[in-house]
C-alpha positions as CSV (number, residue, x, y, z in Angstrom):
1,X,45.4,-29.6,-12.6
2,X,48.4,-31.9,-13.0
3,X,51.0,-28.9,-11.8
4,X,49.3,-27.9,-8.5
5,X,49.3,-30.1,-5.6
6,X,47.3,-31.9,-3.5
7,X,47.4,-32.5,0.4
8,X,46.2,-36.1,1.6
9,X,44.7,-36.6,4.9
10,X,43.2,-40.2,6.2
11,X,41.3,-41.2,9.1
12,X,41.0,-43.9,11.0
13,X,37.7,-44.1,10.8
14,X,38.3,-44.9,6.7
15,X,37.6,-40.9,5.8
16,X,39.6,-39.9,3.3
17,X,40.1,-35.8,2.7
18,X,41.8,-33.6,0.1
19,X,42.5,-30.1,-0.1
20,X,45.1,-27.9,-2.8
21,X,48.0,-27.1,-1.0
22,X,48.3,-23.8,0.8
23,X,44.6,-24.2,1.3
24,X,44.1,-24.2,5.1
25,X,41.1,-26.2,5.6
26,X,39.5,-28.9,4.0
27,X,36.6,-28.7,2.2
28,X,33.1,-29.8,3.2
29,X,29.9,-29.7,0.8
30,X,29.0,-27.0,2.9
31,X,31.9,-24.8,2.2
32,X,31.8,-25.8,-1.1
33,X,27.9,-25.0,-1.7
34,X,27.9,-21.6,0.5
35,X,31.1,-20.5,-2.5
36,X,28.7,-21.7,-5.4
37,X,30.6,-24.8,-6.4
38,X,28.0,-27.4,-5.5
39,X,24.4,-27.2,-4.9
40,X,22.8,-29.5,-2.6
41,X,19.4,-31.9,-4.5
42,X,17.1,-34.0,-3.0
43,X,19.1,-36.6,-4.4
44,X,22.5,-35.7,-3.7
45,X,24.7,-32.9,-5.4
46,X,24.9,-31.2,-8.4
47,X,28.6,-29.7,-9.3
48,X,28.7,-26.2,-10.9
49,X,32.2,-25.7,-11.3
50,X,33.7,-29.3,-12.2
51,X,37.1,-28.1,-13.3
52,X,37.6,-26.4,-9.8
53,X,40.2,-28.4,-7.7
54,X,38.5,-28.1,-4.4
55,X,35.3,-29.8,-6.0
56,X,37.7,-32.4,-7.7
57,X,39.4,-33.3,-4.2
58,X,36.2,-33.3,-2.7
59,X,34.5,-36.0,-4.8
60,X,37.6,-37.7,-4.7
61,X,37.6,-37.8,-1.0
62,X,34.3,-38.6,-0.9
63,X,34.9,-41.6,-3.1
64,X,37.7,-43.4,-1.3
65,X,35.7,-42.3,2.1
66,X,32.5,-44.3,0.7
67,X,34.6,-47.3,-0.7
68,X,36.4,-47.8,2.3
69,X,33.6,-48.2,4.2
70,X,32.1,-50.7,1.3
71,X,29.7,-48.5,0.3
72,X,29.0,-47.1,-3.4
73,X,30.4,-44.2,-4.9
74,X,29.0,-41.1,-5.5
75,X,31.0,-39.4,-8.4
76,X,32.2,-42.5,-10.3
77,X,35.1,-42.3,-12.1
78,X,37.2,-40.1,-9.5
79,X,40.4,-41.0,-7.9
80,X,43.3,-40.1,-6.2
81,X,46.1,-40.9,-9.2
82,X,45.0,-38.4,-11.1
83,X,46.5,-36.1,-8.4
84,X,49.7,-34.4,-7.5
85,X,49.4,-36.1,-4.0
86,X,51.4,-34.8,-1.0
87,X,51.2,-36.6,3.1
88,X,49.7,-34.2,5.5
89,X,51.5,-33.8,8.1
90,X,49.8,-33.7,11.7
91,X,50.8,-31.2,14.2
92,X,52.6,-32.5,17.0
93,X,50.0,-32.9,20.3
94,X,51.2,-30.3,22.9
C-alpha cells in the first residue's frame, strides 16, 4: 500500500474523506457494500476485503470524521500516516 497514493479531502463540517488517486469519486459504505467489500450488520460493518485500499481509506476517513466530531471510533487503530497522502484540489467555482 505504501507505493500508491492517496487523495485527502476535509470538510468543514469536520468530515474527513479518502480515495486512491485516479479514483474519481469517493467512497461511501454504500459503494463499498454494493462491490462486496463491506457488508452492512445490525451493529455496524463487517470488512471482507481488508487489504483493499478503498476499504482502508474509508475506515480511515471515517475515523478522523468521528474523532473530529469527539465521537468514538469505529475501526480502531486506523490513520492517516500510514498513507501516501496527497491535497485534493477543489475545482475552481464557475
Amino acid at each position: 500500500m505504501a507505493g500508491r497514493k492517496v487523495v485527502k479531502r476535509a470538510y468543514r463540517n469536520g468530515t474527513v474523506k479518502y480515495r486512491p488517486e485516479g479514483q474519481a469519486e469517493f467512497d461511501t459504505a454504500v459503494t463499498l457494500e454494493r462491490d462486496g467489500l463491506i457488508r452492512r450488520e445490525s451493529d455496524g460493518f463487517t470488512v471482507l476485503d481488508a487489504k483493499n485500499l478503498r476499504v482502508v481509506c474509508w475506515q480511515i476517513g471515517a475515523n478522523e470524521s468521528l474523532r473530529a466530531k469527539g465521537l468514538r471510533e469505529p475501526f480502531p487503530g486506523f490513520s492517516a500516516p500510514s498513507l501516501n497522502v496527497i491535497a485534493h484540489k477543489n475545482k475552481p467555482r464557475q
